[in-house]
C-alpha positions in Angstrom: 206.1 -89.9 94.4 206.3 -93.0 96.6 205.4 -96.4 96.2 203.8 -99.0 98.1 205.2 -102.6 98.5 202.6 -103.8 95.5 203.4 -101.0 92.9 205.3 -103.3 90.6 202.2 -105.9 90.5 200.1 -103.1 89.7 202.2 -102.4 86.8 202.8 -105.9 85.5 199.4 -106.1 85.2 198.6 -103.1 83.4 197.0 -101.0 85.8 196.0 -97.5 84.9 198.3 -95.6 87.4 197.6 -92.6 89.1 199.3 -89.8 91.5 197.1 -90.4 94.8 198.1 -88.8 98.5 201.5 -88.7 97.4 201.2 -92.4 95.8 202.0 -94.0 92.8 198.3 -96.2 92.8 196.3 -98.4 90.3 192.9 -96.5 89.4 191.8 -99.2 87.6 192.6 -102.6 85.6 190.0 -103.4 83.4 186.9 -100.6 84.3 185.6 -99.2 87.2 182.1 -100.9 86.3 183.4 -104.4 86.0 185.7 -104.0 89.0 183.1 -102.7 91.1 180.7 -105.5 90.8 183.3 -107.8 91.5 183.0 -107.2 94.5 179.8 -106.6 94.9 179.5 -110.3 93.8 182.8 -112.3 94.4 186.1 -111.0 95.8 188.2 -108.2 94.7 191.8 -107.1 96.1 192.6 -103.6 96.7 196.2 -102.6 97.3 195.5 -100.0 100.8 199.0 -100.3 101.8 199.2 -96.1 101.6 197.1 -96.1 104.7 199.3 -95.0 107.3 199.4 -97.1 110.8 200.1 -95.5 114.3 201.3 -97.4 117.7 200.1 -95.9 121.1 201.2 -97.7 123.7 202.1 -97.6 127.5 199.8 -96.8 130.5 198.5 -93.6 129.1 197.6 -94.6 125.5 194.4 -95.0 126.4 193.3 -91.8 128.6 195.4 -90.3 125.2 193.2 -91.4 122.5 190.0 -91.1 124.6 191.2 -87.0 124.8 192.3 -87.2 121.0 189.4 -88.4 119.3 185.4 -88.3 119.5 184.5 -91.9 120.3 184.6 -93.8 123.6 187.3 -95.9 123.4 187.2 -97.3 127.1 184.2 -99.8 125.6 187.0 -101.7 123.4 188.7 -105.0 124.6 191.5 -106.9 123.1 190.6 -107.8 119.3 188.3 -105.1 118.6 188.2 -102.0 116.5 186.5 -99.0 116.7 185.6 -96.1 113.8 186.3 -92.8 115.4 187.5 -89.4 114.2 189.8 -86.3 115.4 188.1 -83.3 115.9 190.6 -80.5 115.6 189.7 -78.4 118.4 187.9 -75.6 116.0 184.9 -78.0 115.5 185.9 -79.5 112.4 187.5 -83.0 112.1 191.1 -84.0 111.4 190.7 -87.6 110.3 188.8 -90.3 110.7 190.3 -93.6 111.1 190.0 -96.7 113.2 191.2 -97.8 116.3 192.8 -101.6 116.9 192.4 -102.6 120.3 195.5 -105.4 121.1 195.0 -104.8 125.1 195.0 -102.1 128.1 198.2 -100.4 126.9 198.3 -101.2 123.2 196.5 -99.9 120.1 196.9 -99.6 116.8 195.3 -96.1 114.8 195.1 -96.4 110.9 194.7 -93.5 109.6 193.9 -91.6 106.1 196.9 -92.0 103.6 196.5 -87.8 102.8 196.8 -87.5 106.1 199.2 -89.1 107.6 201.7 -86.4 108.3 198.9 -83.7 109.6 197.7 -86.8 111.8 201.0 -87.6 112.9 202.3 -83.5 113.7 198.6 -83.2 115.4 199.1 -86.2 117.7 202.7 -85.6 118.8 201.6 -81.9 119.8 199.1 -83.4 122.3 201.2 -86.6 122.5 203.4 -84.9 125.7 200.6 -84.1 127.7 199.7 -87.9 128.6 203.8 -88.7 128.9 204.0 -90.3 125.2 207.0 -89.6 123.3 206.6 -90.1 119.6 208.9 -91.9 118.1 208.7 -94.2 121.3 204.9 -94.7 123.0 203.9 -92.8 119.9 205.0 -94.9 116.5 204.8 -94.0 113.0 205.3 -97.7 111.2 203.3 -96.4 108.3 206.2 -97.1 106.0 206.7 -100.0 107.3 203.7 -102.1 106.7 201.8 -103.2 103.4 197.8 -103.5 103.7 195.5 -105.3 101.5 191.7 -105.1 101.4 190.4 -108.1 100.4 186.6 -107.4 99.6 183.2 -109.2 98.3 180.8 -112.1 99.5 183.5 -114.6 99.3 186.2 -112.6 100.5 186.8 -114.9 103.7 186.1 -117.8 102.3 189.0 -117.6 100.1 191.5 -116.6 102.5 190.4 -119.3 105.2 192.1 -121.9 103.0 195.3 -119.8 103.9 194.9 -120.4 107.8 194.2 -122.6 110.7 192.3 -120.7 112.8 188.8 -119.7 112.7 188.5 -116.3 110.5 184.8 -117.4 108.9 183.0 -116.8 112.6 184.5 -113.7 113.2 182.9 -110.6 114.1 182.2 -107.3 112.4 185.1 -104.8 113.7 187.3 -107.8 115.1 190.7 -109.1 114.4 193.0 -111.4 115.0 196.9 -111.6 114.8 197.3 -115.0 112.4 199.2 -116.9 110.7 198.3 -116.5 106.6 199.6 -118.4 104.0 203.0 -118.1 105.9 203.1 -114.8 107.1 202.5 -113.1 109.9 199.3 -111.0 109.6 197.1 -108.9 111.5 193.8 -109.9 110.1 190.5 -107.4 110.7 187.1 -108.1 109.3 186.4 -104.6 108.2 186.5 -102.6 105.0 185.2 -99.7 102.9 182.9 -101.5 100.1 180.1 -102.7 101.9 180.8 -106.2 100.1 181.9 -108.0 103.2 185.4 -109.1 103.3 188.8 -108.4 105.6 192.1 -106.5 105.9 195.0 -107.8 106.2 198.0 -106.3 107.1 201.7 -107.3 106.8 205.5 -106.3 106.7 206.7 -105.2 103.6 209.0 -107.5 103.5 206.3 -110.4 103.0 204.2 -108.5 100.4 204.9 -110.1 97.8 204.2 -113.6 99.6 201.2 -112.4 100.9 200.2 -110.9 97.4 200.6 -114.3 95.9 199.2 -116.6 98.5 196.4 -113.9 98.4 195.7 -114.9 94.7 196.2 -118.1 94.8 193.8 -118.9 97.3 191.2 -116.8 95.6 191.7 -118.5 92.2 188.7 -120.4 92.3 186.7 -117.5 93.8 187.4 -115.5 90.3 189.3 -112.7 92.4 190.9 -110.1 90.4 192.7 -106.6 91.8 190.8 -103.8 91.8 191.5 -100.0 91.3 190.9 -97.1 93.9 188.0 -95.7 91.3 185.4 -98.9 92.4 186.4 -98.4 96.1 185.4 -95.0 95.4 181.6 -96.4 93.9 181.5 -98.9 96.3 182.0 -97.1 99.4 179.8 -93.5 98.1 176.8 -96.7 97.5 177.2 -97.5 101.2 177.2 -93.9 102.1 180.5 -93.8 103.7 182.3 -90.4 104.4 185.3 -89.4 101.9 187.6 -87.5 104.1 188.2 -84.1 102.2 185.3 -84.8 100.5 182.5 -85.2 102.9 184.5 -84.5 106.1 187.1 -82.2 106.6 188.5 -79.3 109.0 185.4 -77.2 108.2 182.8 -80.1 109.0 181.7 -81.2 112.7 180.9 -84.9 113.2 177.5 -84.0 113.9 177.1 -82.1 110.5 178.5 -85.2 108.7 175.4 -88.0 110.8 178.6 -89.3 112.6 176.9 -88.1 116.3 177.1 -92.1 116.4 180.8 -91.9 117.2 181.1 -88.7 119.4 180.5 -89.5 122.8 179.3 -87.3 125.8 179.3 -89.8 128.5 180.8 -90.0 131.9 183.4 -93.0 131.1 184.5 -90.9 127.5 184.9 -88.0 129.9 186.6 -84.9 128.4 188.1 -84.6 124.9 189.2 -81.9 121.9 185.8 -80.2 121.0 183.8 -81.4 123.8 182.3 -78.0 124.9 181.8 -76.8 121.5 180.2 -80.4 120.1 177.7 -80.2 122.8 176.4 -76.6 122.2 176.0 -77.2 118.4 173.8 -80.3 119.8 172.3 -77.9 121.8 171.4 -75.1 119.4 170.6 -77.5 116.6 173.0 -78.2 113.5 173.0 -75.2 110.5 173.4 -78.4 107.8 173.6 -81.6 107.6 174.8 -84.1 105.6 172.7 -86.2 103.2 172.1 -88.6 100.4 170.3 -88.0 97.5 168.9 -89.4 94.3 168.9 -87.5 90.9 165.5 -87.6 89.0 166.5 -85.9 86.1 169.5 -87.6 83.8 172.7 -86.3 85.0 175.9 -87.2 87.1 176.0 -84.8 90.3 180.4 -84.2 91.5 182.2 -82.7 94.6 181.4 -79.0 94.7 178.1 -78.9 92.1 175.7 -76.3 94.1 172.6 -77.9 95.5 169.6 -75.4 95.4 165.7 -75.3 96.7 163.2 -76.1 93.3 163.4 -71.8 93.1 167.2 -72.3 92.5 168.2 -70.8 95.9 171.6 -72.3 96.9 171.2 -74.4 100.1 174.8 -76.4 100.2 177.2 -77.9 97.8 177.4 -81.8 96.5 180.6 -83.4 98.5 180.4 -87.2 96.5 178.3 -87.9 93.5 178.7 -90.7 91.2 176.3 -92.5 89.1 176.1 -95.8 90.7 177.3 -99.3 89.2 174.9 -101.4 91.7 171.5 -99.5 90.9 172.3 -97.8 87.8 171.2 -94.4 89.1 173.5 -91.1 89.5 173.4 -90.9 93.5 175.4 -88.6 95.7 176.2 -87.0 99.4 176.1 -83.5 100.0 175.3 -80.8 103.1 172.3 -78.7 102.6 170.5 -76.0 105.5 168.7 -77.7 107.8 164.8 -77.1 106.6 166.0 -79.5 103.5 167.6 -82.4 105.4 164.5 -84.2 105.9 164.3 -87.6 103.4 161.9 -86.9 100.1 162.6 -83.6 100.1 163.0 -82.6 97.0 165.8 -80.3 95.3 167.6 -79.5 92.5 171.6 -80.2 91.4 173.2 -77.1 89.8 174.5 -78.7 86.6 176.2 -75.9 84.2 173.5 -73.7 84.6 170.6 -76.0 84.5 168.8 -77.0 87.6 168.6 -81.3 87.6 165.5 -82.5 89.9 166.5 -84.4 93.0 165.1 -86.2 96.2 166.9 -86.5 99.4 166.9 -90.4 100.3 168.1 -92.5 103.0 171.4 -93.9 102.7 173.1 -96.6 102.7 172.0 -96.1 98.6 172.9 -99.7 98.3 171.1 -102.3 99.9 171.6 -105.7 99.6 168.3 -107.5 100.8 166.6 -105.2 98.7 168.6 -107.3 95.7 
């Protein structure tokens, strides 16, 4: 089992360790509850350093991952990112990740840490048509950097004290290559939570420098490390796709509400699933992903049956938690078309007994509704 840069800190800390995409990784420090709304509220640090990272560079990288992926990458300029996906040529996905824009010939692809080798063998099997050799144009350095997530309200506020330039006025999907706390970072302003917040990543050699300025500066904040069970709440709150939980090789984009990222225009031109996307737009999508609310007391998980109020089967829960922020069991799951439509309502197959539901608009989580 391997370890990230941070697994020792986990440890001294008495994290509740736990076998994850091949890692050794904290699930939790002090409860999933009380970690969640840390962030929800403050500033929590998660330890994402299992991510993998992938280089594409030269004069093809771009007409590469415009072919490779679902979204129109031409739109990005230096220091922005983009949230795209691989389809896998049989109209499912492969992965979703983002896309790091440092200029014309140079990005950055983090990808899913359970992943990262079907990513990486996908990718170099493509990689030849558009004159990238991996290993070379083509870089796996996902052993070679450490992430953290650093995620909540005052998430940037605390790590400003650690830089002199302006990371407070930037921009949702932006980054910037810094200076933090002494290290040399590249610093985004994304995440999965929903909280606000950044990602920084580094060398492994400066984790643990990182790590400690990261805490230090966040003292006064009340940050605290959080487990990969409240990223779970946080980002099924926000509605955000689990990859092989709510998208994988069986499910198209379209089926999962991303249509947002899969592009059909003249400047994406052609890529992987193209022809295939476009007649399932075309003939109208079989299911659909949605988000739903359960009426009836209950906790709705990955692979429950969802069923019409007869107790028909329509789809299959893909997420399902009950919910920190709202105090209400909430999940996602894909049901037949007729039933996609918001306040519908259905029923959750729980051992044998059919819990009342409504399908309800997600995000699930809102915060000016606070």
């Amino acid at each position: 089992m391997k370890t990230t840069a941070f697994t020792q800190k986990h440890i001294a800390l008495g994290a509740k360790m736990v076998p994850f995409a091949g890692y050794n990784m904290p699930v939790e420090y002090v409860g999933i509850t009380e970690e969640h709304n840390t962030v929800r509220n403050g500033v929590g640090v998660f330890d994402v350093s299992h991510m993998g990272e992938f280089w594409v560079k030269g004069p093809n990288a771009l007409a590469f991952i415009q072919y490779v992926s679902s979204n129109d990458a031409s739109v990005l300029y230096p220091g922005k990112i983009q949230y795209d996906c691989f389809p896998n040529g049989k109209g499912g996905i492969v992965d979703d990740f983002l896309t790091y824009c440092v200029d014309g010939q140079t990005y950055l692809l983090v990808v899913n840490a359970a992943n990262i080798e079907k990513d990486w063998n996908h990718l170099c099997a493509i990689a030849p048509k558009f004159g990238l050799t991996p290993g070379k144009e083509l870089y796996n350095a996902s052993d070679e950097i450490c992430q953290l997530a650093v995620q909540g309200p005052k998430a940037v506020q605390a790590m400003q004290k650690l830089c002199d330039q302006d990371l407070m006025g930037m921009e949702y999907y932006t980054f910037k290559k810094v200076m933090l706390g002494g290290v040399s970072v590249i610093f985004s302003i994304t995440g999965y939570t929903g909280a606000g917040g950044c990602e920084i990543y580094a060398a492994n050699e400066d984790a643990d420098k990182l790590w400690n300025a990261v805490f230090e500066a966040g003292a006064e904040f009340g940050i605290k490390p959080i487990g990969l069970g409240a990223r779970d709440t946080l980002r099924l709150e926000m509605g955000f796709c689990l990859y092989g939980n709510d998208i994988d090789d069986t499910t198209s984009p379209l089926e999962a509400g991303l249509g947002w990222i899969t592009k059909f225009n003249d400047t994406k031109g052609d890529f992987l699933d193209k022809e295939y996307l476009l007649k399932q737009k075309a003939d109208g999508l079989k299911r659909k992903l949605v988000g739903f609310e359960l009426i009836d007391r209950g906790v709705p998980r990955h692979g429950y049956e969802i069923c019409d109020t007869e107790g028909n089967v329509i789809g299959h829960v893909t997420s399902g938690t009950m919910s920190p922020s709202l105090n209400i069991p909430i999940g996602m799951g894909y049901v037949n078309t007729p039933y996609n439509k918001v306040g519908t309502e259905i029923c959750i197959k729980v051992r044998n007994r059919l819990l009342k539901a409504k399908v309800v608009k997600i995000p699930f989580y809102k915060k000016d509704a606070e």
